[in-house]
N, C-alpha and C positions, 0 to 999 in steps of 0.2 A: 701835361702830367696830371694823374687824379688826384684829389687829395681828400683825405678823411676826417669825421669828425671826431674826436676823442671825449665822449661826454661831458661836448662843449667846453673841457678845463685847458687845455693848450692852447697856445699859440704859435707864432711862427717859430720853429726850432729846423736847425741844419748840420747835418752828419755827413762827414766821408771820415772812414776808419781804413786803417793801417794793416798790414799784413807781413812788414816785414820786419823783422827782430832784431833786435838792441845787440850790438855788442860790446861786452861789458869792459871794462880795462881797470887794471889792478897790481898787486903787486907779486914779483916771484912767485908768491907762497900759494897764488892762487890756481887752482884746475878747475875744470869741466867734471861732472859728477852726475849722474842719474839720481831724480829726485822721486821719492818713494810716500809722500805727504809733508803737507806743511800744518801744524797745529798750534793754537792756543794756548795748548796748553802743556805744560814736559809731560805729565803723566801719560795723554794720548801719543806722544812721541816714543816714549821708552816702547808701549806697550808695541808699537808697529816696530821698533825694533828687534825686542823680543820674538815676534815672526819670522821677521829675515832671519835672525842669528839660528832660531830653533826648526831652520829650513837650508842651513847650509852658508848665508849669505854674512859677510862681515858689514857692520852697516856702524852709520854715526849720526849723532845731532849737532845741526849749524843751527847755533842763537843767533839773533841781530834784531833789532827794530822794524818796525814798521813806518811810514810814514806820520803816522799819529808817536810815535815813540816807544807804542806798546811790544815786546817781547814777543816773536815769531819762534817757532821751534821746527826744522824742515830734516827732515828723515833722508838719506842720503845712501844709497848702496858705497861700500867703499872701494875703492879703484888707485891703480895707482897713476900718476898725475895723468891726465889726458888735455889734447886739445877737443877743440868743438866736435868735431867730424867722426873724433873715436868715440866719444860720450855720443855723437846718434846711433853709431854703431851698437854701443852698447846697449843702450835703449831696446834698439829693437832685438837684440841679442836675448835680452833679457823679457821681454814680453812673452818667449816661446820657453819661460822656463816656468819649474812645476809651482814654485811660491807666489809666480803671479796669476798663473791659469787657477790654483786652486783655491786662491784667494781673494781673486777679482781684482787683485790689484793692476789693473788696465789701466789706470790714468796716468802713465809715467809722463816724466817730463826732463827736459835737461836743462843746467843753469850753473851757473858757478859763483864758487866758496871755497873758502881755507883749508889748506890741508892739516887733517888732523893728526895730532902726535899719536900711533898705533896704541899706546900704551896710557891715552890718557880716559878720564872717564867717562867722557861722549862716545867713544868709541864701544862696539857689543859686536865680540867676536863670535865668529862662527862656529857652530856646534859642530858641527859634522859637513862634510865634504857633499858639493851637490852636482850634476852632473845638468848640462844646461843645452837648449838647442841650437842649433849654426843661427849666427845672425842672419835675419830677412832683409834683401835690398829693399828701400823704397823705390818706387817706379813714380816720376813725375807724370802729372800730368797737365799737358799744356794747352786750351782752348785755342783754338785757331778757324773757325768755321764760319761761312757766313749764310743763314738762312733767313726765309720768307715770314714774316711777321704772321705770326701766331692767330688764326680767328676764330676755330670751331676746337675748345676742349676737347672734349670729349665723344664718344659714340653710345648711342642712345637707342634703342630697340623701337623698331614699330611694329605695330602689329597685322599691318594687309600687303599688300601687294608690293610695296617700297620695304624691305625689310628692312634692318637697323643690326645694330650688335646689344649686349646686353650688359653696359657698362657706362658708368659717367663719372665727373670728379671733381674734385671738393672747390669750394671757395671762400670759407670763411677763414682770417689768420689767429692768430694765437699767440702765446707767450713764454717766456722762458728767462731764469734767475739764476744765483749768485754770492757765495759767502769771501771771506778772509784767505790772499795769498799774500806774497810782499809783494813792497813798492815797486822799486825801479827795474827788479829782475821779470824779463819778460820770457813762458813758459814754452818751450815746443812741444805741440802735443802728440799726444801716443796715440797710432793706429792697434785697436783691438784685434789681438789675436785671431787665427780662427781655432776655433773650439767644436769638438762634435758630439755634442749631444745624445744620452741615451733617449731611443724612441717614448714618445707619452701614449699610452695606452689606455682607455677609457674603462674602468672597473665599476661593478655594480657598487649600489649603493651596501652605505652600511647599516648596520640596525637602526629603525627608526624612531624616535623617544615618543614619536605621539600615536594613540589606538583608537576606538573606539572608548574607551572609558576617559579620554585624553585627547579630544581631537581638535582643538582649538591652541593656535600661537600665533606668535607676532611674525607675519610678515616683512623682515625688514628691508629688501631687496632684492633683484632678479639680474642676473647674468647668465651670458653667452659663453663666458670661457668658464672654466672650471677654478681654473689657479687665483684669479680674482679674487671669485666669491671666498676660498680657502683663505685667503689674506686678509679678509674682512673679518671671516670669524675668526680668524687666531686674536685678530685687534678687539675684540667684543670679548673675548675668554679672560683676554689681562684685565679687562673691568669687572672682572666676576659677572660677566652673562653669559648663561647657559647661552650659547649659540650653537648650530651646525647646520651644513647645508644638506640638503634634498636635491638629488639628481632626477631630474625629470625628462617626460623625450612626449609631444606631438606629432602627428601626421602633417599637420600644416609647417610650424615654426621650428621642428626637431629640438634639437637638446638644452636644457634650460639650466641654471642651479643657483637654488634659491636661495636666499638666508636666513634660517629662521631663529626664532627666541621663545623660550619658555616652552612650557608644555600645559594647558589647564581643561580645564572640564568644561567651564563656560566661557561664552562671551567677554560674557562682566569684567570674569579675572582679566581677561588675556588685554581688555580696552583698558582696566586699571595697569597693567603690566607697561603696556604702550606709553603711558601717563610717566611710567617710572623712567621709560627709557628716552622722552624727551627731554626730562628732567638732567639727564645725562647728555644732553648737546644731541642726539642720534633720532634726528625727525623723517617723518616720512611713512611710518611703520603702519600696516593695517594689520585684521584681524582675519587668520587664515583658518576654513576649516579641512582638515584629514580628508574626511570621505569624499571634499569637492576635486582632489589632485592623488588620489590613493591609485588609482587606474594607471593614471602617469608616473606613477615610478614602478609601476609592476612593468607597464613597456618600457621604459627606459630600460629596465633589468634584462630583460627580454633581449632588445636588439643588442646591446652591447656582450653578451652572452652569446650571439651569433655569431656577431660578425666583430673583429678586430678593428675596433675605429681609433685612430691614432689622431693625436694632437700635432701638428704644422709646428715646431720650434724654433724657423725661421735658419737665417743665416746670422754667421759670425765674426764676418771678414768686410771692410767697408771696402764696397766694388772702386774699380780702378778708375768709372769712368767721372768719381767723384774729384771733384779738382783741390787743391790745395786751401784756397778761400773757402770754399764753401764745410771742409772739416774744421776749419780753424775753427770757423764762425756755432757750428753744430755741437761744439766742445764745451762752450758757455752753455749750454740747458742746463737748468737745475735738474738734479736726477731723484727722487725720493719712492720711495717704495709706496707710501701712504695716497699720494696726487697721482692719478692717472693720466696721461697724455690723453685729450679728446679730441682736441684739432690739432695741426702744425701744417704750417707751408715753411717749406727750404727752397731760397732763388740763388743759380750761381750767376747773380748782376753781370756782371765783366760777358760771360758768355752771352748769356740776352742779349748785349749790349752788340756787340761783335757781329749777332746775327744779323741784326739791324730791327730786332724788337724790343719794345721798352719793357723794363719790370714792373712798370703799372701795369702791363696786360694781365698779369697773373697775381696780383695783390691789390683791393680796389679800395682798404678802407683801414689805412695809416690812420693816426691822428692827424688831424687839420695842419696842413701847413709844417708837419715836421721834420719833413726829410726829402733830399733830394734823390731818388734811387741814383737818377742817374751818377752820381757822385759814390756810388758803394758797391762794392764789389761781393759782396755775399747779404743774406738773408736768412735771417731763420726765425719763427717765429711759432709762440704754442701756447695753446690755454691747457689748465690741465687742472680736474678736479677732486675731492676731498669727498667721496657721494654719499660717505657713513657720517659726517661731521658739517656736511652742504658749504664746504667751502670750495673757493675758487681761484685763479689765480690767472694773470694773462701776460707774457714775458715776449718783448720783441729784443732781437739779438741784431747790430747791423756791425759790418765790418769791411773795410777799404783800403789803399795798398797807402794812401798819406794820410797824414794828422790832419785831421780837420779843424780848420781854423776858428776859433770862439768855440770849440766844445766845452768848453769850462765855464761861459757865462750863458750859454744858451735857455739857463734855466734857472738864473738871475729874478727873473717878475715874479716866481713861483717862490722865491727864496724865505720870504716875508711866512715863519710858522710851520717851515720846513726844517728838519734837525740836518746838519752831516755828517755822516759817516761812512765809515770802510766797511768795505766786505770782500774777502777773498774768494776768487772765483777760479775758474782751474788757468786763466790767461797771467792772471796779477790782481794788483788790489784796484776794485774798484769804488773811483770814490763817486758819493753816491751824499744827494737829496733826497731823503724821506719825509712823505707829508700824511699823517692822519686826519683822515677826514670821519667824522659821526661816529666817533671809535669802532666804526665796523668796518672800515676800509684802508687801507692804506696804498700810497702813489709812488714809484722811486723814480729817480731819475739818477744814469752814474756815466761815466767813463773812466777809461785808464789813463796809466799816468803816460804813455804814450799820443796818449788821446786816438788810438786806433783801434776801440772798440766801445760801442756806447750799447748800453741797454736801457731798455723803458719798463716797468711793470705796473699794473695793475692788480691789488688783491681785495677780496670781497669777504667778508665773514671773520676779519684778522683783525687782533689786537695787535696795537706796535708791538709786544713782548713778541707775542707767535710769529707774527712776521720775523722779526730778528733773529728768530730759533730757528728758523725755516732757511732761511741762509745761510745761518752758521750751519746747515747742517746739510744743505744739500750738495754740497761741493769737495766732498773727500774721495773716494774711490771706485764709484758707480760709472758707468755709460749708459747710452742711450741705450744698449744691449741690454737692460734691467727691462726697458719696455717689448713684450713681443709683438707688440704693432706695426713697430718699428722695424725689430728684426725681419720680420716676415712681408713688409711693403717695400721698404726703403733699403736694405741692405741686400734685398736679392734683385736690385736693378744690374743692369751688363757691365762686365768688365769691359775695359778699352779692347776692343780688335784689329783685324786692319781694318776694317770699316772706318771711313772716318766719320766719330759719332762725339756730338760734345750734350753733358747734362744739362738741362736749363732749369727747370723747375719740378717742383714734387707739392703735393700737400696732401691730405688725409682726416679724414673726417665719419662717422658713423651713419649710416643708412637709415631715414628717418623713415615716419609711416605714408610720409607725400610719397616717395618712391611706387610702393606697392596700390597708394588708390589711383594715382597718375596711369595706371599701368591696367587698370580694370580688378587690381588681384586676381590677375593670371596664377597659376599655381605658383611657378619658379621665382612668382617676385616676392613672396609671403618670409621663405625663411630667409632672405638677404635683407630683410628688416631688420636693422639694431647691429647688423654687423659690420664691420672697416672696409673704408672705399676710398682707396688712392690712385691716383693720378700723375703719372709723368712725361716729362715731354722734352724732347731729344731732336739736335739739328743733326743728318745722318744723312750724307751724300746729298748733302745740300737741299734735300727736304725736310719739313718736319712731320715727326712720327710722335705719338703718343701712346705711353700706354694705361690701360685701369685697370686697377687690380679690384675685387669683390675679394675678400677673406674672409671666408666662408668657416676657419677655426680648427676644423677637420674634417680628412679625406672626403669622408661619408657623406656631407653637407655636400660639397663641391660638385661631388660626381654627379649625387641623386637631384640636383638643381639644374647643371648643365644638363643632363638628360631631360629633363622635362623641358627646357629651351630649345633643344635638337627636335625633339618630337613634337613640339608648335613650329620650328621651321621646315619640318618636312611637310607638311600638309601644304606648303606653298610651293607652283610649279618649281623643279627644281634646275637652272641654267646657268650659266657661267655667273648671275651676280647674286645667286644665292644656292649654296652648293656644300657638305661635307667633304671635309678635306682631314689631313692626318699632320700632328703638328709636334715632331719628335715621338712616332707612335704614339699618342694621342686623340682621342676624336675631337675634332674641333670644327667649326664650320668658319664660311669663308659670306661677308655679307657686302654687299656693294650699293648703297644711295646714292640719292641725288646731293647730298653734301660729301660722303666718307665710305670709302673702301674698309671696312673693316674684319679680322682673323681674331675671331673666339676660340677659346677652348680649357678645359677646365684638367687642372693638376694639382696631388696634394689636397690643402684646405683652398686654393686659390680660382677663381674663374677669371679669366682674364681675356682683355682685350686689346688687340694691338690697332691704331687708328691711321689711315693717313689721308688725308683731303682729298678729296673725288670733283671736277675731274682734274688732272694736270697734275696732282701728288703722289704720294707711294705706291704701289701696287701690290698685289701678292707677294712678289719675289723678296721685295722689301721688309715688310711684314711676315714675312717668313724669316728671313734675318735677327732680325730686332728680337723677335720670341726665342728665336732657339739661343740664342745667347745671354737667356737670362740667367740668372745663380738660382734657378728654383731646380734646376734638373740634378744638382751634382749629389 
């Protein structure tokens, strides 16, 4: 097995985590109850109940302590008594109702508490009657496959006579965090609704603050998606900076949007201005002039004026062929609007395992010596970063069907300068070693009181205060569904079919400038610079198939990229192993090497590639399967 180094601060540490749930025993008085938030504090509680009550739903607060002894406050829809099985029912009963779709409240959970006296004053009755959707069965899903050990990721384009595909996938892992739930109560978690989205539609730009008498500001950032940059400057407007973005569009790289600051006449100002706004934690910023990018937003104006370029909003339904462990474990990410997800690998271990491939194949650089895959049944891990305030943060999630034994002192040697404490996380409380180091970093170390799930984090640029606010606050009623990188790689993988197909691994990562000079900067490699590149891989009729996704952001990227891909592989004779082919009406082509059979073809923001081992592995037929059954088509 591999083992990694964790800059150099670990030692030997060993995990296997639990997946299956507590059941809790108590008196008469107690039922099963859909849990709607757990708080800190009563004011955050009334306030979530107030929602419910002013949306039809009779709802109450359960007090009790915590572990440490501190006062929990957990929001609860009211029901009248139920066992376990009706409280999932109801769960997901209520996931398809208007109060939780239009309020995001997705992270329900079930758990049981006291029944409350109707008339006392935890209790917040219903304003008005609400009308709700039929409850959704859950569909298990059960790994059971055994495939060939995993050797060639991804498919990789060449450019003479051997052609390749135009697609490859991530490898570095990342991290994921965790605030305050209670002790002993262990959570079931909520599959998100599906939701449909109204279309994103790309509109010119608006008036622009700098002229010619005005042509100098602070560059303070560059993005690919739109909705980003927008969420930066709305964060820069609450500090009183003038901010707004500029939409821009290339012939090479296409569509851009920038952040800018200020508006001045000169240089000087605009570098004093810069001055002010590191002053304010927000470094990085250059000095932009007007008439050097004035061109590029009159084309930006232009093509978007053409032609309807719409925005990929991804999917909103976690696909079927995702297994039970590997949601569990994906439900511990801290979720916050501010940190963007940059990398993440998700492994379903157990399935790996099964195939007869280790999960070091597809994870190469744990900390030293601290985890046994083989012992863990899920994986998820994600860095994810702060790019207006240059912080960072790097969160490993593990999780296994038993308690793993010494999870409670495995982080004993590290003890010596460490604080402990709780933080609720959407599983239960986890208790947790925090260590600061050079006041600019801090280390956690935690597990539940199950001891069937442990996380590791790493943060960069954090006071212990921030960090502690960061937990406390990323764990209330967000999903991964907040990230559309996510939605749009990872949720539009295949439902279960008959095929028999089991998930193993996923990860996702940004397309750096190696990509495009590796490549000669061919046309089609220029705009998939800077944008999302994941990778997944499926044991399916007893081969393994992979697929890579390029997310290209919208339509107009995708198509005008794949096309110029198609028109460099026509120029090479064209015969059965390198040929256009049609992929659900579709143009897509069909490539075949000396390592990998590989089926491109481009939909939506997405260009993608379905892979299977050459010679002895998938073929066409295969890779024809595996694509049309993905959740991008619906």
């Amino acid at each position: 097995m591999k083992k990694w180094v964790y800059n150099g601060r670990m030692k030997r540490l060993l995990i296997s985590l639990s997946l299956s749930f507590i059941i809790l025993t108590g008196l008469s008085a107690k039922s099963w109850f859909v849990c709607a938030g757990s708080f800190t504090k009563p004011d955050l509680a009334e306030e979530r109940c107030k929602i419910l009550s002013s949306n039809g739903h009779t709802s109450f607060i359960d007090k009790s302590r915590n572990g440490d002894g501190d006062w929990i406050y957990r929001v609860f829809f009211y029901d009248t008594a139920m066992i376990r099985d009706d409280a999932r029912a109801r769960k997901d009963q209520l996931l398809k109702s208007k109060v939780v779709i239009e309020n995001g409240l997705t992270d329900l959970w079930i758990c049981e508490a006291d029944m409350p006296d109707i008339e006392g004053s935890e209790v917040f009755l219903a304003v008005e009657p609400v009308v709700e959707a039929a409850a959704v069965i859950e569909q298990a899903v059960e790994p059971d496959a055994v495939i060939e050990p995993v050797v060639e990721p991804v498919a990789v384009i060449e450019q003479a006579v051997e052609p390749d595909a135009v697609i490859e996938p991530v490898v570095e892992p990342a991290a994921v965090i965790e605030p305050m739930v209670e002790p002993a109560v262990v959570i079931e978690q909520a599959v998100e609704p599906a939701v449909e989205p109204e279309k994103v539609v790309l509109e010119t730009n608006e008036e622009v603050p700098l002229s010619e008498e005005n042509p100098f500001s602070a560059l303070v950032r560059s993005y690919r998606e739109e909705e980003k940059a927008v969420s930066d400057r709305d964060r820069l407007k609450k500090q009183d900076i003038n901010a707004y973005v500029l939409k821009k569009y290339d012939d090479k790289a296409f569509f851009k949007f920038d952040l800018h600051a200020g508006a001045f006449k000169t240089e000087e100002e605009t570098e004093d201005y810069i001055e002010e706004l590191e002053e304010k934690g927000i470094t990085g910023s250059e000095v932009s002039d007007y008439e050097e990018f004035a061109e590029n937003l009159a084309k930006y104006d232009e093509v978007v004026a053409k032609e309807e370029v719409t925005l990929n909003t991804g999917a909103y339904e976690m696909p079927e062929v995702i297994s039970e462990n590997v949601r569990m474990c994906i439900s511990q990410f801290p979720i916050t609007r501010d940190f963007q997800i940059v990398k993440a690998k998700i492994l379903d271990c157990a399935n790996l395992r099964n195939s007869g491939e280790s999960p070091s194949t597809f994870i190469t650089n744990l900390p030293d010596n601290f985890i046994d895959l083989e012992k863990v049944d899920a994986l998820s891990c994600a860095r994810y970063r702060d790019e207006l305030f240059d912080k960072e943060l790097t969160v490993y999630v593990f999780q296994a069907e038993n308690e793993i034994p010494g999870i409670d002192t495995v982080y004993d040697y590290k003890a010596e300068g460490a604080k402990k404490k709780d933080f609720q996380i959407n599983y239960g409380v986890l208790h947790s070693f925090v260590l600061s180091e050079y006041e600019t970093d801090v280390f956690l170390f935690g597990y539940t009181d199950d001891r069937k799930i442990g996380i590791v984090m790493s943060a960069k640029n954090f006071t212990e205060n921030a960090f502690d606010a960061f937990m406390n606050s990323s764990y209330s009623d967000s999903s991964l569904l907040l990230y559309p990188q996510i939605r749009r790689t990872f949720y539009v993988l295949p439902h279960k079919t008959d095929t028999e197909r089991n998930f193993l691994a996923y990860s996702l990562s940004k397309v750096d400038e190696s990509y495009a000079e590796e490549r000669g900067y061919v046309d089609w490699s220029i705009p998939i610079v800077g944008r999302w590149r994941a990778a997944s891989y499926f044991e399916q009729n007893e081969e393994t198939v992979s697929l890579s996704f390029y997310d290209l952001d919208y339509d107009y990227n995708a198509q005008k990229v794949h096309g110029m891909f198609r028109r460099e592989k026509e120029g090479i004779v064209i015969s059965e192993r390198n040929k256009p082919v049609d992929v659900n009406s579709e143009k897509g082509w069909y490539l075949s090497s000396r390592r990998l059979n590989q089926l491109s073809f481009a939909y939506s923001s997405y260009i993608i590639s379905v892979n299977g081992k050459y010679p002895g592995g998938a073929e066409l037929p295969e890779l024809y399967e595996l694509a049309e059954d993905l959740n991008i088509w619906k």
